[in-house]
C-alpha positions as CSV (number, residue, x, y, z in Angstrom):
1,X,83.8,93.7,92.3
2,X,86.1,96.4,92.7
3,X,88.8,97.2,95.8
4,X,87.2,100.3,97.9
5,X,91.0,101.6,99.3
6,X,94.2,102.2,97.2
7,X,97.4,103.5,99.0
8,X,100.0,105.9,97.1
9,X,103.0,108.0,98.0
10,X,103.8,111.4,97.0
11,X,107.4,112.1,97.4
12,X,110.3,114.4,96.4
13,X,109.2,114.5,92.6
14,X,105.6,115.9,93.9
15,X,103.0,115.8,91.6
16,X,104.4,115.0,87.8
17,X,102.2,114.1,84.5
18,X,103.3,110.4,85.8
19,X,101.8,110.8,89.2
20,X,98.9,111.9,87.8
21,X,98.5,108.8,85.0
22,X,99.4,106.4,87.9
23,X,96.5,108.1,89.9
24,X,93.9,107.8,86.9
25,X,95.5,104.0,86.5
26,X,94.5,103.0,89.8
27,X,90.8,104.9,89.9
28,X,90.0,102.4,87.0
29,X,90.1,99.5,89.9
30,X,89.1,101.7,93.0
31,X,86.6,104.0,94.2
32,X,89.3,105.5,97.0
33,X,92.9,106.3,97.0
34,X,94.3,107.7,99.8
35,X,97.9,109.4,99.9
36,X,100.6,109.8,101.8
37,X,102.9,113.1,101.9
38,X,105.9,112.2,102.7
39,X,108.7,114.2,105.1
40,X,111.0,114.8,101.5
41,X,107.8,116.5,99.7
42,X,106.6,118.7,102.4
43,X,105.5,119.3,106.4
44,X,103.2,122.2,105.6
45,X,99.6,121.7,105.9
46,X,98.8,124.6,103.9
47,X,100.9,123.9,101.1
48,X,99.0,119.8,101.1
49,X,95.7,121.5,100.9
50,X,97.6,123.5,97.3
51,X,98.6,119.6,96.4
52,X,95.2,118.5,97.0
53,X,93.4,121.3,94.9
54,X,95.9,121.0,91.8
55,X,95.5,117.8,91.5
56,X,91.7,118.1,91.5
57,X,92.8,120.4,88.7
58,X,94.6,118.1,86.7
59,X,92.1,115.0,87.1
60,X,89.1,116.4,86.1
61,X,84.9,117.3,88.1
62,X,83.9,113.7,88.9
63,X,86.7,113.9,92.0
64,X,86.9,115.5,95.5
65,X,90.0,115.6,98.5
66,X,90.0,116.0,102.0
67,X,92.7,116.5,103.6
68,X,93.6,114.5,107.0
69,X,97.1,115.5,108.8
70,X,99.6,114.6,105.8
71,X,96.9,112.6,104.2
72,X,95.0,113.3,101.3
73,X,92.5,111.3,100.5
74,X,90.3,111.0,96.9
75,X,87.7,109.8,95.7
76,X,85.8,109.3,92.5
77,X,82.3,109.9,91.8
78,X,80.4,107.5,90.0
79,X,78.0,110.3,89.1
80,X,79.1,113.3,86.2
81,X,79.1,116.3,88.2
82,X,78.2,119.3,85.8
């Protein structure tokens, strides 16, 4: 059975080719991952929803974000979306 909720941290570095393998790491034991923009990355909603939306980009159709506060959270759909 697989976990439902995984928690990261985006940081300083923002989003980096490592970022994105550790995010496609954990979506191979979760459905969810939720993260958390922290104060050293940005406090600009606008520029999250950018974050959100590249790395949508970078992981491929089968995800979606939403963005909560200084949240965003992912998730993975079990379906191919064409």
């Amino acid at each position: 059975m697989q976990k439902k909720l995984c928690e990261m941290q985006l940081g300083k570095n923002r989003i980096t080719e490592n970022f994105i393998e550790n995010l496609k790491n954990h979506f191979k034991k979760h459905d969810n991952v939720k993260i958390s923009v922290l104060k050293s990355c940005c406090r600009n909603k606008a520029d999250i929803k950018k974050m959100a939306e590249e790395i949508l980009k970078k992981l491929g159709k089968n995800y979606t974000a939403k963005t909560i506060g200084f949240t965003i959270a992912l998730k993975k759909w079990r379906k191919v979306i064409r």
